[in-house]
C-alpha positions as CSV (number, residue, x, y, z in Angstrom):
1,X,50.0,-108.7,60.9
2,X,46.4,-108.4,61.0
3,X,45.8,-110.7,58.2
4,X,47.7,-112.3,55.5
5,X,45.8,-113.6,52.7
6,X,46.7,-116.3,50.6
7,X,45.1,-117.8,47.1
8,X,45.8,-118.4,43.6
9,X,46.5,-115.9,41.1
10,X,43.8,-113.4,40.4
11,X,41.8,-114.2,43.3
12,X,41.9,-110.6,45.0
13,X,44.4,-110.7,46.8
14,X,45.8,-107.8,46.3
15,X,42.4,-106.0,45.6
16,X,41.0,-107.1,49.1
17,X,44.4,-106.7,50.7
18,X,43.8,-103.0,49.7
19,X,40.3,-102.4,50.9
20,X,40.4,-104.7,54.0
21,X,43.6,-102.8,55.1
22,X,41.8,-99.4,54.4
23,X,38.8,-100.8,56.5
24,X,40.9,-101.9,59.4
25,X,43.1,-98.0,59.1
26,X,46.0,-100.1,58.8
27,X,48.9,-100.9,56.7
28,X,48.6,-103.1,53.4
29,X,51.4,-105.0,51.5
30,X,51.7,-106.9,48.4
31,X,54.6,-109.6,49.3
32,X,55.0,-109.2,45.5
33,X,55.5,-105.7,45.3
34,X,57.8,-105.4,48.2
35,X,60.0,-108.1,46.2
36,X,59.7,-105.3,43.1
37,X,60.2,-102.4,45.3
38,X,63.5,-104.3,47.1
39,X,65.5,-105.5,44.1
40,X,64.5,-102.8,41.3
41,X,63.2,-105.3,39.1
42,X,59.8,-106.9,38.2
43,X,58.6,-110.1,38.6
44,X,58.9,-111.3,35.0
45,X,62.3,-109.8,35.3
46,X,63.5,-111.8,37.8
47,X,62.0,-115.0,36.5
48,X,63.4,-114.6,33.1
49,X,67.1,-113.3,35.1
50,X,67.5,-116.0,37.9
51,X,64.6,-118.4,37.5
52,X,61.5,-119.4,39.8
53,X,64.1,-120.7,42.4
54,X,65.9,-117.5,43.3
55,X,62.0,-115.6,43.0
56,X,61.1,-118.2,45.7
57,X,64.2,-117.3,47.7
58,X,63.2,-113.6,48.1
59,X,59.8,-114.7,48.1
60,X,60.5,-116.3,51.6
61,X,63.0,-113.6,52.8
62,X,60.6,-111.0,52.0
63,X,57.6,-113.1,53.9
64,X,59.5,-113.3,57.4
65,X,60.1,-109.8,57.3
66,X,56.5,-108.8,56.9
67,X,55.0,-111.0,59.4
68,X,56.1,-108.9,62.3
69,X,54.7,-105.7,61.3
70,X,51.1,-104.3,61.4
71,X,48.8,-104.3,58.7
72,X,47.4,-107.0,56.0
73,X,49.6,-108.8,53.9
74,X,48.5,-109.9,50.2
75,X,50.8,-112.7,49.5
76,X,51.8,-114.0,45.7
77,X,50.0,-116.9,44.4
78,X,53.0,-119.6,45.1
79,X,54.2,-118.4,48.4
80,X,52.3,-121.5,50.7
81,X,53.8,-124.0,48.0
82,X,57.2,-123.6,49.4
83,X,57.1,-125.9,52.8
84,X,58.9,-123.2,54.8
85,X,56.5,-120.8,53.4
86,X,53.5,-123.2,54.6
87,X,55.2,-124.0,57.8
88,X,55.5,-120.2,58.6
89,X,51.6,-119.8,57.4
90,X,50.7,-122.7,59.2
91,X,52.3,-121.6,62.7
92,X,51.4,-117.7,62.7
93,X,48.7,-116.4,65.0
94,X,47.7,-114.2,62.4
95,X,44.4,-115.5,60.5
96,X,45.7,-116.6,57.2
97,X,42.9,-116.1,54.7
98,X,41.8,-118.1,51.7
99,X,40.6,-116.4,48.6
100,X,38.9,-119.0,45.8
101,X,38.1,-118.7,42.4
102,X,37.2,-120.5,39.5
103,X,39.7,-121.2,36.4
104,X,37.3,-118.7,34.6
105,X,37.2,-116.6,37.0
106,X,40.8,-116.3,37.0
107,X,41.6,-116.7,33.4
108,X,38.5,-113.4,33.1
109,X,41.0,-111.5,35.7
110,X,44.6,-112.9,34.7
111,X,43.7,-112.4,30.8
112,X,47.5,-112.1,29.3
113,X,48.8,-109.7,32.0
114,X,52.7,-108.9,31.3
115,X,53.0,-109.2,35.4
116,X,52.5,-112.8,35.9
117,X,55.1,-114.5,33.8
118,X,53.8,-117.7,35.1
119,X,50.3,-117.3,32.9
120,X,51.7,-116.2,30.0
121,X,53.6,-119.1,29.5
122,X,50.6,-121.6,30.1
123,X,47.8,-122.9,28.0
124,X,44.4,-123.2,29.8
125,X,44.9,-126.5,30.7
126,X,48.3,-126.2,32.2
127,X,47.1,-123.3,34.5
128,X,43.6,-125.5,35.5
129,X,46.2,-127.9,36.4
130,X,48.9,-125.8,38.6
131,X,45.8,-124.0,40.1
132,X,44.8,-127.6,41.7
133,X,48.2,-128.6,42.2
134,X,48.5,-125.4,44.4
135,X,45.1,-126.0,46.3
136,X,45.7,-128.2,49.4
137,X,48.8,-126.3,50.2
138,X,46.3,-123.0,50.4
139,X,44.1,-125.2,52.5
140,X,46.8,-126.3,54.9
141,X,47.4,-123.0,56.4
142,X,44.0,-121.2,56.1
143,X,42.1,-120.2,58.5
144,X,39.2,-119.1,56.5
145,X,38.5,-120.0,52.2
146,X,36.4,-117.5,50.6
147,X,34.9,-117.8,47.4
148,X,35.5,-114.8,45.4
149,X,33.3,-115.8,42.1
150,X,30.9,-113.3,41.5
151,X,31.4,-111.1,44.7
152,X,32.2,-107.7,45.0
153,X,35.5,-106.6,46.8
154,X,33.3,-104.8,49.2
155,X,31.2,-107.5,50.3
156,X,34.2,-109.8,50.6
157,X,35.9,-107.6,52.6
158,X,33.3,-107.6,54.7
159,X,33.3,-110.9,55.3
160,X,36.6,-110.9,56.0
161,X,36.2,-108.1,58.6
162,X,33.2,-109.8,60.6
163,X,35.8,-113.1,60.5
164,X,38.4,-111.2,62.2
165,X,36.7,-108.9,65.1
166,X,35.5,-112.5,66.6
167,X,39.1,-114.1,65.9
């Protein structure tokens, strides 16, 4: 991997993942969409089917089988909050970036989206409340935090790829 980035949902990950992969000429994957793309079924699916604890399970299977190929990796939202998740983030060479955001931010970006089955089920409060619950695992393993709030994609990744020709 070139460089796996990490943060809560609607952060741009997956936005960034795209452009910074496209920058680099390299491979980009969505640790969410691979999960889709494996088992024929979306994420809400799989929730409302086998629960968060089997999600997590595939979740991690899917994440050790990424980190050994080339390109950028947009992980989902909870991925570090599973310690083996955060022990394999926490021990890869591979800079292990941080995208921030505000609640409104997220909640502007999130809205009621039918992919994250988390959100929909969660009043304001409860997400404010599971986004800091979530922060110092993201801060255990990153290398670099970025705050996304009013930034375009472009200039973010930018950022990003200054960060990583020096690292």
């Amino acid at each position: 991997m070139d460089a796996i980035l990490i943060g809560f949902m609607g952060s741009g990950k997956t936005t960034i993942g795209r452009l910074l992969a496209e920058t680099l000429v390299v491979p980009h994957t969505d640790l969410d969409q691979e999960i889709v793309e494996n088992t024929g079924q979306t994420i809400k699916e799989i929730f409302s089917n086998y629960g968060e604890k089997r999600f997590r399970e595939l979740e991690h299977k899917t994440l050790l089988k990424q980190l050994n190929k080339n390109g950028v990796l947009s992980t989902g939202g909870g991925t570090p909050i599973s310690i083996r998740n955060l022990k394999i983030l926490q021990a890869t060479k591979t800079p292990v970036i941080l995208l921030e955001a505000s609640t409104s931010t997220i909640l502007e970006r999130v809205g009621k989206s039918e992919e994250r089955p988390l959100a929909n089920q969660m009043s304001v409060q409860q997400l404010t409340e599971l986004q800091i619950k979530r922060i110092p695992f993201y801060q255990e393993c990153a290398s670099l935090s970025i705050n996304t709030d009013d930034r375009s994609p472009l200039d973010i990744t930018e950022q990003i790829y200054k960060y990583l020709l020096v690292h």
